[in-house]
N, C-alpha and C positions, 0 to 999 in steps of 0.2 A: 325924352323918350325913355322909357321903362328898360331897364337889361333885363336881358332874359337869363335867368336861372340856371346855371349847369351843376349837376352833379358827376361824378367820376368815381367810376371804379375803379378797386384795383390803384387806390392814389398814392400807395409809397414803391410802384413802379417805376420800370424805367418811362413807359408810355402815361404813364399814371404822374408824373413830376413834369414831362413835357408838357403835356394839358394843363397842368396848376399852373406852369411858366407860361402859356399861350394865352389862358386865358388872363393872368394879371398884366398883360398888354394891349389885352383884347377892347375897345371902344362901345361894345354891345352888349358883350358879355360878361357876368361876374361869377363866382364859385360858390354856390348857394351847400355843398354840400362834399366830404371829401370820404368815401367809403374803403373802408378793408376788410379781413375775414376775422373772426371773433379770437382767433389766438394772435394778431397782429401785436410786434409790438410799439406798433407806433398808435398805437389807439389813445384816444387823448390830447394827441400833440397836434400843435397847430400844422396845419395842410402847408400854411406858407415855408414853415422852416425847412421843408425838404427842397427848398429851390433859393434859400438863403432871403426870405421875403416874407415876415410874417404877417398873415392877415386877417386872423380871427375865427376860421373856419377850423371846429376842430376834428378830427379824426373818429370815426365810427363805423361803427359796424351793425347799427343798427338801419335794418332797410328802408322800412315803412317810414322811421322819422325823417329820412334823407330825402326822401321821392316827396312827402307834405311839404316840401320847400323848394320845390326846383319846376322845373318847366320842360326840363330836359337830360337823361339821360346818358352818359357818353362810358362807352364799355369796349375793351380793348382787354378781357382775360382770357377765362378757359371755358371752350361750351359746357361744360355744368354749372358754372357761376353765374355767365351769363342767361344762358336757359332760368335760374332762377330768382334773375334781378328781372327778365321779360317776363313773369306771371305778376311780380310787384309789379311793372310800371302798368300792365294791365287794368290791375285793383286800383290804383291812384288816376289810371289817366294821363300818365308821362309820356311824352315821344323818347324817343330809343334811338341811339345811335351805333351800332354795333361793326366793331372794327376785328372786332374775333374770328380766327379761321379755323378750321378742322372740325368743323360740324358733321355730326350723322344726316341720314338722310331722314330719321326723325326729327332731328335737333331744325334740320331746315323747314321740315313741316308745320312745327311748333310756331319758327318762327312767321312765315304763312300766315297761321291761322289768328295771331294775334296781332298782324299787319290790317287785320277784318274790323278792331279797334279801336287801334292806334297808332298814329306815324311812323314809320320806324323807316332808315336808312340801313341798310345791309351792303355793306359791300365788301372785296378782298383786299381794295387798297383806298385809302385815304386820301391820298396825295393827287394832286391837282395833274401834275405832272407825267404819275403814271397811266393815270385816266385819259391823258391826250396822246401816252403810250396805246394805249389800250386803243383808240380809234386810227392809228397808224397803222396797227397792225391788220387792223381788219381792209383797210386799203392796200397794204403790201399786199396780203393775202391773195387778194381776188386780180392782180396785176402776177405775181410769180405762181401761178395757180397749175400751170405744168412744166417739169424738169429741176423743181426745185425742193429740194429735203429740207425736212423743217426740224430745229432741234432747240431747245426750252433749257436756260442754265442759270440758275440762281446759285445766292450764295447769301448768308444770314450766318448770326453771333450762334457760337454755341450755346448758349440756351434756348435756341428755338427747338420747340417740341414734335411741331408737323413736318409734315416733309412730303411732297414736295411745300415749296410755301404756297397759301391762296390765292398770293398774286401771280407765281410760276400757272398753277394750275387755270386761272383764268384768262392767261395769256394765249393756252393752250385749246381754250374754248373757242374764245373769239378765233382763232387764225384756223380751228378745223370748222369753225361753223361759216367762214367766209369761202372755206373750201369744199362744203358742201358733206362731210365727214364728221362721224360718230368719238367723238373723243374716246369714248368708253372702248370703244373697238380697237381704235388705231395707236391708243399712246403705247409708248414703253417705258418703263421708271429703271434707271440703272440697265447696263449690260455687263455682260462674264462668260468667258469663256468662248469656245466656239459657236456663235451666235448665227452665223449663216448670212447670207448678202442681203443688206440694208431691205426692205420693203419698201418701195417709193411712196406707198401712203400713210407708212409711220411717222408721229410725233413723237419725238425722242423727250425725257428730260434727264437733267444733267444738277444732283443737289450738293453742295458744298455747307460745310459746317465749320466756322473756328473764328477764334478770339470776337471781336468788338464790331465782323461788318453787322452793319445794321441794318444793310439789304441792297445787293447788287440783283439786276434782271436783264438777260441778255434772251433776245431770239433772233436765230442764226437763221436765214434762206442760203443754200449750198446747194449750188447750181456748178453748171459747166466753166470750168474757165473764168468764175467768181463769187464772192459771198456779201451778201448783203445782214448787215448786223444792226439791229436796231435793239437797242440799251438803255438803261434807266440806274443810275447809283443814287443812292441817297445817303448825304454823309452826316446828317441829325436823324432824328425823329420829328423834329416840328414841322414838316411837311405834311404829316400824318393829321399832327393834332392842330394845324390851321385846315386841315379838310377838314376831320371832322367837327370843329364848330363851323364854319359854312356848311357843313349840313344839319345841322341844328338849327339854323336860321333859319334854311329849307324848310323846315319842319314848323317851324314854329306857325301857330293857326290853323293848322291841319288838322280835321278831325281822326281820318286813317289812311293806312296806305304802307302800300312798300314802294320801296324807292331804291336806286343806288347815286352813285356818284356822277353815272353818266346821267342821270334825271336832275341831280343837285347843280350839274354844272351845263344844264339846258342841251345837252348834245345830243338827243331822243329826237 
């Protein structure tokens, strides 16, 4: 059986080195391609040595050559990068894996219209784990659905750049869209000062920043006389990048479409 082709942005990342290490273990999978940005200075260098495993694949930054060789896209940077690795894999024909969060509501539009294409996976979170998070909570949801306040707390390395994070913010979807409530309406992001008595159909969130976490996710139901906590830590990143080559697999034969992780792991 043929492997299928992955390319990876963004490859002298920390997400970008977990995916080289996932996939040189991978059974299906090989690294047809390892991309960075034109002042990189790992351009040149073999993809393996950043994970202590060299394997031939060397570092570029050229797009068009990378996307002629692969089958499959896997993107984890910034929406302006990826925004412009999704009009190459368009030209070429590549499915798209996009692990990127903080998108505009153009940037989601974009990514829409070129789902009309070609396969692409979108989702907030990767991981297999928080994805089964993600369907819990929509059961909690619709079970403490009166007398219980609902608050959203994440926490992530100081280098993350959004805030809240897109897997906080989609935890926040799911649990007001099983409550029948407007996210856009009812969230609050941070509180100060004299704020006034709780609103019973706010969704609070709560963001943390520092050192090395690589992603804690807590939603609190706070009820009378108890609280129910449903949590998610992740203490690597290869949780992320064994999702998203399972959804590359997903992808693969596809001629278009959008998809997320709940479609990749059959829960629709």
């Amino acid at each position: 059986m043929e492997k299928l082709r992955y390319a990876i942005a963004g490859s002298s990342g920390r997400m970008g080195r977990t995916l080289i290490e996932a996939l040189q273990q991978d059974a299906g999978g090989t690294l047809a391609a390892a991309l960075e940005h034109s002042s990189s200075p790992f351009l040149g260098k073999d993809a393996g040595d950043l994970v202590g495993a060299p394997c031939g694949v060397r570092i570029t930054a050229d797009l068009d050559a990378a996307l002629a060789v692969s089958d499959c896209l896997i993107d984890f940077t910034r929406p302006e990068g990826t925004l412009e690795h999704l009009a190459a894999c368009r030209r070429h024909r590549v499915s798209l894996v996009i692990g990127t969060t903080g998108f505009s509501a153009l940037g989601k539009k974009a990514i829409e219209e070129a789902a009309q294409e070609i396969p692409i996976v979108f989702a907030p979170n990767m991981a297999v784990g928080v994805n089964a998070v993600f369907r819990m909570l929509d059961i909690a949801a619709r079970i403490l659905n009166q007398g219980y306040d609902v608050e959203v707390i994440e926490a992530h390395h100081r280098h993350k750049v959004d805030a809240p994070s897109g897997t906080a913010l989609h935890m926040g979807e799911v649990v007001a869209a099983a409550l029948g409530r407007d996210l856009s309406e009812c969230a609050v992001y941070g509180r100060e000062g004299h704020t006034g008595e709780r609103p019973a159909t706010q969704i609070g969130f709560s963001t943390i920043r520092g050192g090395d976490i690589v992603g804690d996710h807590t939603v609190l139901f706070a009820g009378a006389g108890e609280r129910i906590e449903i949590t998610h830590k992740s203490a690597s990143r290869m949780p992320y990048a064994l999702g998203a080559l399972r959804a590359g697999r997903f992808l693969n034969g596809r001629d278009s479409g959008l998809f997320d992780m709940q479609d990749v792991l059959g829960l629709k």
